[in-house]
N, CA and C of each residue as an Amber inpcrd file, in Angstrom:
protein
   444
  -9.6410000 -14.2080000  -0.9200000  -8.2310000 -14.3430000  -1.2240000
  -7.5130000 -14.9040000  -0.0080000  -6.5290000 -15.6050000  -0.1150000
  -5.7060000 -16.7530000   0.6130000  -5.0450000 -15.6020000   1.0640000
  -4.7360000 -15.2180000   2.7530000  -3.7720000 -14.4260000   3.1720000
  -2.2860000 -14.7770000   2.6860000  -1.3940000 -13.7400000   2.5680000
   0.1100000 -14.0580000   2.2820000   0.6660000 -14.0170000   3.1980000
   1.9580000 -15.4250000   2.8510000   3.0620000 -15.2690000   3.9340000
   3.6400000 -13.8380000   4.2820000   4.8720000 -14.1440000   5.7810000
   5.4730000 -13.2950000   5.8910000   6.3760000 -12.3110000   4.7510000
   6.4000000 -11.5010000   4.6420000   7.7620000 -11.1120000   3.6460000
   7.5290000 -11.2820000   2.3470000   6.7280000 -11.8100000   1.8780000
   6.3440000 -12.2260000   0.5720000   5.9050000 -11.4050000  -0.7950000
   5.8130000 -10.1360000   0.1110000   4.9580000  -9.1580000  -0.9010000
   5.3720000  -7.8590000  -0.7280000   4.9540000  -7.4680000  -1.4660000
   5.1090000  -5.8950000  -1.6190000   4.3240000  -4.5030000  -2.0000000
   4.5400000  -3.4720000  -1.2540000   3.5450000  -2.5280000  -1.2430000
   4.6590000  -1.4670000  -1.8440000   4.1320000  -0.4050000  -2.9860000
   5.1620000   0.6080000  -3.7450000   4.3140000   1.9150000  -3.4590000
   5.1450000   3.1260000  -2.8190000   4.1410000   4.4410000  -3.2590000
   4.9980000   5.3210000  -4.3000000   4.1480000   5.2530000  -5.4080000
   4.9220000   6.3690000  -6.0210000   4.6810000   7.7650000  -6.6650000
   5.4080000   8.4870000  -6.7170000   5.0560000   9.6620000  -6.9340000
   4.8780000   9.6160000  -8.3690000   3.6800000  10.2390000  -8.9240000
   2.7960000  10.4330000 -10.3560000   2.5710000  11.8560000 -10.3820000
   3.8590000  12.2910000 -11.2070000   3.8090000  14.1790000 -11.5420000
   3.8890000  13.8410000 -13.4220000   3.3510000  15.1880000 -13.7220000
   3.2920000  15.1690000 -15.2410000   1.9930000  15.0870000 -15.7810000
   1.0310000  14.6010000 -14.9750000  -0.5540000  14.0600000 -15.6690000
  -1.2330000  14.2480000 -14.5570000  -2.0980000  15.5900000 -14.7290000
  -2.8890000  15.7580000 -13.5140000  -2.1800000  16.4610000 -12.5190000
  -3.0710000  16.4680000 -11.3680000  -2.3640000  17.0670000  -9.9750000
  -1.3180000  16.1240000  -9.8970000  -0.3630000  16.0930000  -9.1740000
   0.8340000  15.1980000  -8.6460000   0.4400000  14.6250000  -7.5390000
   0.3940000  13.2250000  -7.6270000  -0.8260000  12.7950000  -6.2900000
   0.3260000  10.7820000  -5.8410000  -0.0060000  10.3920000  -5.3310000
   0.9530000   8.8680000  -4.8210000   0.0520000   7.8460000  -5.2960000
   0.4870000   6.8800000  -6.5000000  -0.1070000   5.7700000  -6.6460000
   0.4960000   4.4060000  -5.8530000  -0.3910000   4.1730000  -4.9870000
  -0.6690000   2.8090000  -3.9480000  -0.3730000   1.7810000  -4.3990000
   0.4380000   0.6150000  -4.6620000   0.1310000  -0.3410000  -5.4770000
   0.4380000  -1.0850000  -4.6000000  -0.5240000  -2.3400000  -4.4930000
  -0.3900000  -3.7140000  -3.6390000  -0.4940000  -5.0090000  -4.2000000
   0.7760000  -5.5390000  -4.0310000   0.9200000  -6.6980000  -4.7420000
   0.4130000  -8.0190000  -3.9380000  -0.8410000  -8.4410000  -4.7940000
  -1.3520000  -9.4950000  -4.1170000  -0.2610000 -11.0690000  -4.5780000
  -1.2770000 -12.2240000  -4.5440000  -0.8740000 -13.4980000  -4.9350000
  -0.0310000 -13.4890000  -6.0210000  -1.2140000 -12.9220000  -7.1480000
  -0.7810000 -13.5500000  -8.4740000  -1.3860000 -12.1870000  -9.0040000
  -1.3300000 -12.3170000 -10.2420000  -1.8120000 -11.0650000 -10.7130000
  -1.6750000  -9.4670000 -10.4680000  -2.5070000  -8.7340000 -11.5300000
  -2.0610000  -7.7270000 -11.3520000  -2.0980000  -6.6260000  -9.5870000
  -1.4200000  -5.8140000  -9.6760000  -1.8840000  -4.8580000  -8.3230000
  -2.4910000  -3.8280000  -8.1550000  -3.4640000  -4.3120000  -7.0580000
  -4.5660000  -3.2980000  -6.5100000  -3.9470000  -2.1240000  -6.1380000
  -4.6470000  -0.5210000  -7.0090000  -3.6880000   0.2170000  -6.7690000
  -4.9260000   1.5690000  -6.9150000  -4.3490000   2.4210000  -6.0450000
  -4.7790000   3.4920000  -5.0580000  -4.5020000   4.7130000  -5.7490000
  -4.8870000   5.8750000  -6.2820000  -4.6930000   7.1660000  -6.4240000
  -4.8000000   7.6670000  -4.7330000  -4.3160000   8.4750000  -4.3900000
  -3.9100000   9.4040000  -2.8550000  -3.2470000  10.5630000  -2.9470000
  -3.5450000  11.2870000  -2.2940000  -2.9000000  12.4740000  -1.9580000
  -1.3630000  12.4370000  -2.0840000  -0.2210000  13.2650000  -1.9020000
   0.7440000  13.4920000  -1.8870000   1.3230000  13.7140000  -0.2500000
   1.8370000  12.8850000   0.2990000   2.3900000  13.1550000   1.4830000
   1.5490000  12.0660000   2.7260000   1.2980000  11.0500000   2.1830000
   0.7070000   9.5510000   2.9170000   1.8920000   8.9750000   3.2310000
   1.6670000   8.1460000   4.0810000   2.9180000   7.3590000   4.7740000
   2.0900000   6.0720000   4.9910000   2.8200000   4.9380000   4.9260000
   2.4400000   3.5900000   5.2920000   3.2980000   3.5460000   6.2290000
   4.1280000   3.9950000   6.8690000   4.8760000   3.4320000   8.0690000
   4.7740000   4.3540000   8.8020000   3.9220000   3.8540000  10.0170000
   3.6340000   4.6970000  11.2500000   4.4830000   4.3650000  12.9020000
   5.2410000   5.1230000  13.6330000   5.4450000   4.5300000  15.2210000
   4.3260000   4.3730000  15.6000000   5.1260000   3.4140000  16.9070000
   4.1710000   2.5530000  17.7200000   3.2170000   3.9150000  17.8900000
   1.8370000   2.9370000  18.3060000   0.3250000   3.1740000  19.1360000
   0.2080000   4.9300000  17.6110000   1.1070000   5.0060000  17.0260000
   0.7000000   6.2660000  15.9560000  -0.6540000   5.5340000  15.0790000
  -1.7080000   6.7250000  14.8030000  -2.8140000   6.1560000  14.5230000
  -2.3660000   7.3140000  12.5970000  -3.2490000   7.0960000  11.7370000
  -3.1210000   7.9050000  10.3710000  -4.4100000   7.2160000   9.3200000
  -5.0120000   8.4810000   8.8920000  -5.5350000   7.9130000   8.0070000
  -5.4890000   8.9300000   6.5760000  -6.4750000   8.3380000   5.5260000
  -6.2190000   9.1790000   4.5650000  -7.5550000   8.6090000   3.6930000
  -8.2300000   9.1150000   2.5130000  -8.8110000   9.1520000   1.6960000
  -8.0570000   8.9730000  -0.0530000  -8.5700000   8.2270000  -0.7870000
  -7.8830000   7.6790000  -2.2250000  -8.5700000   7.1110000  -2.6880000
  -8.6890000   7.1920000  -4.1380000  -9.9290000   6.6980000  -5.2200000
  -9.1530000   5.3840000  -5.9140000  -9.9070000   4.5250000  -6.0460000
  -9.6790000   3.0890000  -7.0790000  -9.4400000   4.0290000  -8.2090000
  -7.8330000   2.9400000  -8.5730000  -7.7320000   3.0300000  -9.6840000
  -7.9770000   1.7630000 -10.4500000  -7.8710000   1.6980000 -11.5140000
  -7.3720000   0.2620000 -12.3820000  -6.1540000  -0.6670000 -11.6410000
  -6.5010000  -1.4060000 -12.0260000  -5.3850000  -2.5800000 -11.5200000
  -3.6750000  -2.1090000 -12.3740000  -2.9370000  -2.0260000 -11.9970000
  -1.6440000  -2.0120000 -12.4400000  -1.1780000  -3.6180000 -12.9940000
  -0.1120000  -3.1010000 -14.0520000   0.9770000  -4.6920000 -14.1730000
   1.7750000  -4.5040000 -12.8250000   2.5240000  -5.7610000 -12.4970000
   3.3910000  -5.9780000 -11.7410000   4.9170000  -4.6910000 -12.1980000
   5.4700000  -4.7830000 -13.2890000   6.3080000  -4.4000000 -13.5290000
   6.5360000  -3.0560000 -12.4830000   5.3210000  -2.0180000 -12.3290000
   5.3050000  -0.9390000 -11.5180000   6.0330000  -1.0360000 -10.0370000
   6.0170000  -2.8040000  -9.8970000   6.7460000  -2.5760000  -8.4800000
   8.0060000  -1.9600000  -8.6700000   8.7650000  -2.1660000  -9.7870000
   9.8960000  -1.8150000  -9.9390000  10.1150000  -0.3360000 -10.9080000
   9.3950000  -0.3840000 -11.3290000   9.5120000   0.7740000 -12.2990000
   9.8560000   2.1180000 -12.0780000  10.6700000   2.9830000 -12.5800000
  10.1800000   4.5880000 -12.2100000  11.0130000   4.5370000 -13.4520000
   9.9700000   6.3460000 -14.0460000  10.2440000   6.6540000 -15.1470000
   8.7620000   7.4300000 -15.8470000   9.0640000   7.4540000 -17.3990000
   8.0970000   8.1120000 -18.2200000   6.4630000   6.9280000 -18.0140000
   6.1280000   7.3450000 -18.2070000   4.5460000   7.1280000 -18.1180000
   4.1930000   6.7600000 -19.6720000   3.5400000   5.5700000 -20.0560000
   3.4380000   5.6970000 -22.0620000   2.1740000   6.6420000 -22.0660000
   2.1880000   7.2440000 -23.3670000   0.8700000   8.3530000 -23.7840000
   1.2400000   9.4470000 -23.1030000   2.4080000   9.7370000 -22.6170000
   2.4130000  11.2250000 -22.5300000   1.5340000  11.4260000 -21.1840000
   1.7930000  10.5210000 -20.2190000   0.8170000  10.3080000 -18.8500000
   1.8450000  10.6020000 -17.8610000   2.7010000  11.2640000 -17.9740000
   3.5340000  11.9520000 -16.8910000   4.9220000  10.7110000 -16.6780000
   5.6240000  11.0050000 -15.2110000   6.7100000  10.0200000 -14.7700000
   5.8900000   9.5410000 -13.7720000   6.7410000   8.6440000 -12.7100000
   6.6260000   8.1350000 -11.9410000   8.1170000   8.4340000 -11.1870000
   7.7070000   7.8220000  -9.9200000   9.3050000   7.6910000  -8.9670000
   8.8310000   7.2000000  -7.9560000   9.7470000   5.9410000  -7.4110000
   9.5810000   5.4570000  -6.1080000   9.7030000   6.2060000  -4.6770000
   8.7180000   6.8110000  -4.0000000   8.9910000   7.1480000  -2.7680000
   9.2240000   6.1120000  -1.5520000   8.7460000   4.7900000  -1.6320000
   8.4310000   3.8740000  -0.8760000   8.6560000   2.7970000  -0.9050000
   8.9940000   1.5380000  -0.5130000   8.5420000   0.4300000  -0.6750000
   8.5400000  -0.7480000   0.7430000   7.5850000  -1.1050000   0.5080000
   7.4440000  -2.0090000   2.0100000   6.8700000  -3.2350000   1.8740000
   7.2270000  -4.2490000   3.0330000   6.8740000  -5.4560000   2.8310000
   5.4470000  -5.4960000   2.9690000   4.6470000  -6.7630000   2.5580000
   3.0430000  -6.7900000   2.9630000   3.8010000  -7.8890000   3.7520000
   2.8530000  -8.1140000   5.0500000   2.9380000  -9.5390000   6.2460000
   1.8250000 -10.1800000   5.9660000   0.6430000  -9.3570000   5.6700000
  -0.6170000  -9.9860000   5.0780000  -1.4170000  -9.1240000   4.3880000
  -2.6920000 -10.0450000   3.3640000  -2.9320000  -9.0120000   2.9420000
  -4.2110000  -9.7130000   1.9470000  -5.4330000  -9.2220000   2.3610000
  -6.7750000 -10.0080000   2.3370000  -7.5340000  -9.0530000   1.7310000
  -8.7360000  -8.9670000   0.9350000  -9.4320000  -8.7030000  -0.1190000
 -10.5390000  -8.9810000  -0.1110000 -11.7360000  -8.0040000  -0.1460000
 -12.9100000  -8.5600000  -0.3590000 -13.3730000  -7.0750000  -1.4990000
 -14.3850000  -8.0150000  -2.3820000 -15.2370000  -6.2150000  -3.0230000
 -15.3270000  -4.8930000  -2.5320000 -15.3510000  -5.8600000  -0.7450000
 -15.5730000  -4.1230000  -0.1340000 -14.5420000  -3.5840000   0.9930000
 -13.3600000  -4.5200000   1.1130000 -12.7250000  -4.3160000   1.8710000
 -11.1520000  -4.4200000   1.8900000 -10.5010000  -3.8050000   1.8420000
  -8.6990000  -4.5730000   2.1830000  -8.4910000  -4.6140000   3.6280000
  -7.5230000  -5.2530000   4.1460000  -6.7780000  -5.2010000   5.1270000
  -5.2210000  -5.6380000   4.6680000  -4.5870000  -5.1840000   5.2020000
  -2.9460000  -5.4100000   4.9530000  -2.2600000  -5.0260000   6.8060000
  -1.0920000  -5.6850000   6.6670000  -0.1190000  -5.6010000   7.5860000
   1.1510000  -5.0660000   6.8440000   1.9580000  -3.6350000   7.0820000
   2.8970000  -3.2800000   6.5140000   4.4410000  -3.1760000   6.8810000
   5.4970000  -3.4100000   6.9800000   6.5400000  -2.7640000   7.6300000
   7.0530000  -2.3490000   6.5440000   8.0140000  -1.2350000   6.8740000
   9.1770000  -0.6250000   5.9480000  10.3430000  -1.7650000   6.1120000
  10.8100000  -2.1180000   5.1980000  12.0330000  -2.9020000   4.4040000
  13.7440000  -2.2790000   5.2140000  13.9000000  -2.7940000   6.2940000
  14.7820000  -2.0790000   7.1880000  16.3450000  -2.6950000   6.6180000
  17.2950000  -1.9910000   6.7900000  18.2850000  -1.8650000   6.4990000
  19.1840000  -2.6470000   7.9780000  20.3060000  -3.1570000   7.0910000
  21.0720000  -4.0990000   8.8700000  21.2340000  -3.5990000   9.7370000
  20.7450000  -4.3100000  11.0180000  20.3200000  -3.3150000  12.4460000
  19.2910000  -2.7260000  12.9670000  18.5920000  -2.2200000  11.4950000
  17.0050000  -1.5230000  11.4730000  16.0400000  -2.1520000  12.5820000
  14.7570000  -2.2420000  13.0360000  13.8240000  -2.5160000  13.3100000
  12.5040000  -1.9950000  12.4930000  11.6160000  -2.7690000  11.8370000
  11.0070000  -2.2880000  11.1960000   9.5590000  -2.6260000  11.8000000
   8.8780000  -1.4640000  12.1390000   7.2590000  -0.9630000  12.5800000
   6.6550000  -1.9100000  11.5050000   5.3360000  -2.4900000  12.5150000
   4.7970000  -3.0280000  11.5090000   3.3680000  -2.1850000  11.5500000
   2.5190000  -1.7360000  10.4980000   1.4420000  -1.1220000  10.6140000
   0.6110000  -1.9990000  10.2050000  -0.7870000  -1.6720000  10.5430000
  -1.8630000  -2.7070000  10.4900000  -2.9200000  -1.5390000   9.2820000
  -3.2450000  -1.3190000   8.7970000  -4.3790000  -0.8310000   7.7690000
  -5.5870000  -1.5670000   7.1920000  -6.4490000  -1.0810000   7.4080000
  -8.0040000  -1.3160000   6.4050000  -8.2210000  -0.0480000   5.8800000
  -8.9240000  -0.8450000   4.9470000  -9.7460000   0.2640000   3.7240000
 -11.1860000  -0.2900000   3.6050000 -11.8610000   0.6240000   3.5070000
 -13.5790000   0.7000000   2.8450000 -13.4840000   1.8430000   2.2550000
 -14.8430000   1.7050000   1.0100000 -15.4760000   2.2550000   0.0600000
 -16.8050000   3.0310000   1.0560000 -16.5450000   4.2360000   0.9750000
 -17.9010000   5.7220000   1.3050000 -18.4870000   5.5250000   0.1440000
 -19.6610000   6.5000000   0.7930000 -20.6510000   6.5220000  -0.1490000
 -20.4510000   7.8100000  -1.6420000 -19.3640000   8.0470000  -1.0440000
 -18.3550000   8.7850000  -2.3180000 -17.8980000   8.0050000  -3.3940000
 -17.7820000   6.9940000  -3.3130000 -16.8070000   5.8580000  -3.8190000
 -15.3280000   6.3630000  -3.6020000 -15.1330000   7.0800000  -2.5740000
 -13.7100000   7.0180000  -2.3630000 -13.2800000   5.9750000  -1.0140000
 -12.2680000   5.2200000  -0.9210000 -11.3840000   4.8210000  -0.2520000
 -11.0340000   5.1700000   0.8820000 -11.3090000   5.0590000   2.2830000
 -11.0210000   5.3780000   3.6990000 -10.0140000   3.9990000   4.2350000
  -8.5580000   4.7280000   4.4530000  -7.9030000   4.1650000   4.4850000
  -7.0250000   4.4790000   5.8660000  -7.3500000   3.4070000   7.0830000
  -7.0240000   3.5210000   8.2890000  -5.8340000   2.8140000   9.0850000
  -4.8980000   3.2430000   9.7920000  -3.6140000   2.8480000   9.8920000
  -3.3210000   3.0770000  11.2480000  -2.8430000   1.5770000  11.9390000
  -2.3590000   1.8170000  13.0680000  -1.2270000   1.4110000  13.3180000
   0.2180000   1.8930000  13.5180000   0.9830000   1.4620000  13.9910000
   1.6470000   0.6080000  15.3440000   2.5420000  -0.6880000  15.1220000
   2.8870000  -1.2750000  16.0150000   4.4840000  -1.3340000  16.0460000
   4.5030000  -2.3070000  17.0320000   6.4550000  -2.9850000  17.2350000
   6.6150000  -4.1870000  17.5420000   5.7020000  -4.9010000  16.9100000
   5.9490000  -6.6170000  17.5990000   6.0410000  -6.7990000  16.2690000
   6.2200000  -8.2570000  16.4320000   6.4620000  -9.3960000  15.5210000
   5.4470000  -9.2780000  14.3520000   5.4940000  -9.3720000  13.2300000
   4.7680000  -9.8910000  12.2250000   3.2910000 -10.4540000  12.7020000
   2.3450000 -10.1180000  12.6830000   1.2230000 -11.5150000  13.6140000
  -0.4110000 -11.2360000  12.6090000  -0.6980000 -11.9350000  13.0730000
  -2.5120000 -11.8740000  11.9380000  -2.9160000 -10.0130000  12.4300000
  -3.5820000  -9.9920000  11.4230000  -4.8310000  -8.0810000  11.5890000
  -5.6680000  -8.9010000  11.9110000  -6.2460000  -8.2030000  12.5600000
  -7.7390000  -8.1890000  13.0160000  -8.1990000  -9.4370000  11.7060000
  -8.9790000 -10.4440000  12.0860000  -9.4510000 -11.3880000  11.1810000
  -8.6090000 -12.2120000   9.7010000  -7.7080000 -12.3140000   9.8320000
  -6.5960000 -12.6560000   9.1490000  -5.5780000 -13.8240000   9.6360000
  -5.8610000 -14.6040000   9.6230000  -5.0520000 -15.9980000  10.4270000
  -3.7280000 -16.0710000   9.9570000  -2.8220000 -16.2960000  10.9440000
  -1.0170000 -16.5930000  10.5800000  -1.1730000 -17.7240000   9.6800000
């Protein structure tokens, strides 16, 4: 997958109570199509301060529609609500079978400064999701193997 421009994209966490434990669905909006999206624990953060390190564990879900970037509300089938806890820009954001990487900041308000975090994910031999996060304060710039 073709890395994305700056600003271009978007990452949603939202809270999924009503169906199941109450847990944060991940959703990452790539190019085109639908978004790669994460079951996780309750109480994950994508925006970390500087040199702050975080990680977390989360199972593949199905791909989401787009609409979810925006959505909160009832769930169809009686599959609980939803609600936006989150939303943040992607700076980049690359894909392989066995791997993501993304660059994140929180969506800052006039005056703000917004942290940019760097994250990868791999698949254990669990098939769960190890999902690793380092926070920065510079400029927008390539992750690790990801060209501007």
């Amino acid at each position: 997958m073709t890395p994305i421009g700056p600003s271009s994209r978007r990452a949603v966490l939202l809270l999924h109570e009503g169906f199941g434990a109450p847990h944060i669905d991940l959703l990452l909006e790539r190019d085109d199509g639908p978004l790669a999206t994460f079951r996780a624990p309750v109480g994950i953060s994508l925006a970390l301060g500087p040199a702050q390190t975080a990680a977390f564990e989360a199972e593949r879900s199905p791909d989401h529609r787009r609409v979810y970037l925006d959505y909160e509300g009832p769930v169809s089938n009686q599959r609980g609500t939803v609600r936006r806890v989150a939303t943040l820009t992607l700076h980049a954001f690359v894909e392989t079978p066995g791997a993501i990487a993304f660059a994140a900041s929180t969506m800052p308000g006039p005056g703000d400064q917004a942290g940019i975090t760097d994250w990868t994910a791999r698949p254990d031999s669990r098939g769960l999701w190890r999902f690793e996060g380092r926070g920065r304060l510079d400029e927008p710039a390539a992750i690790a193997g990801v060209p501007r």
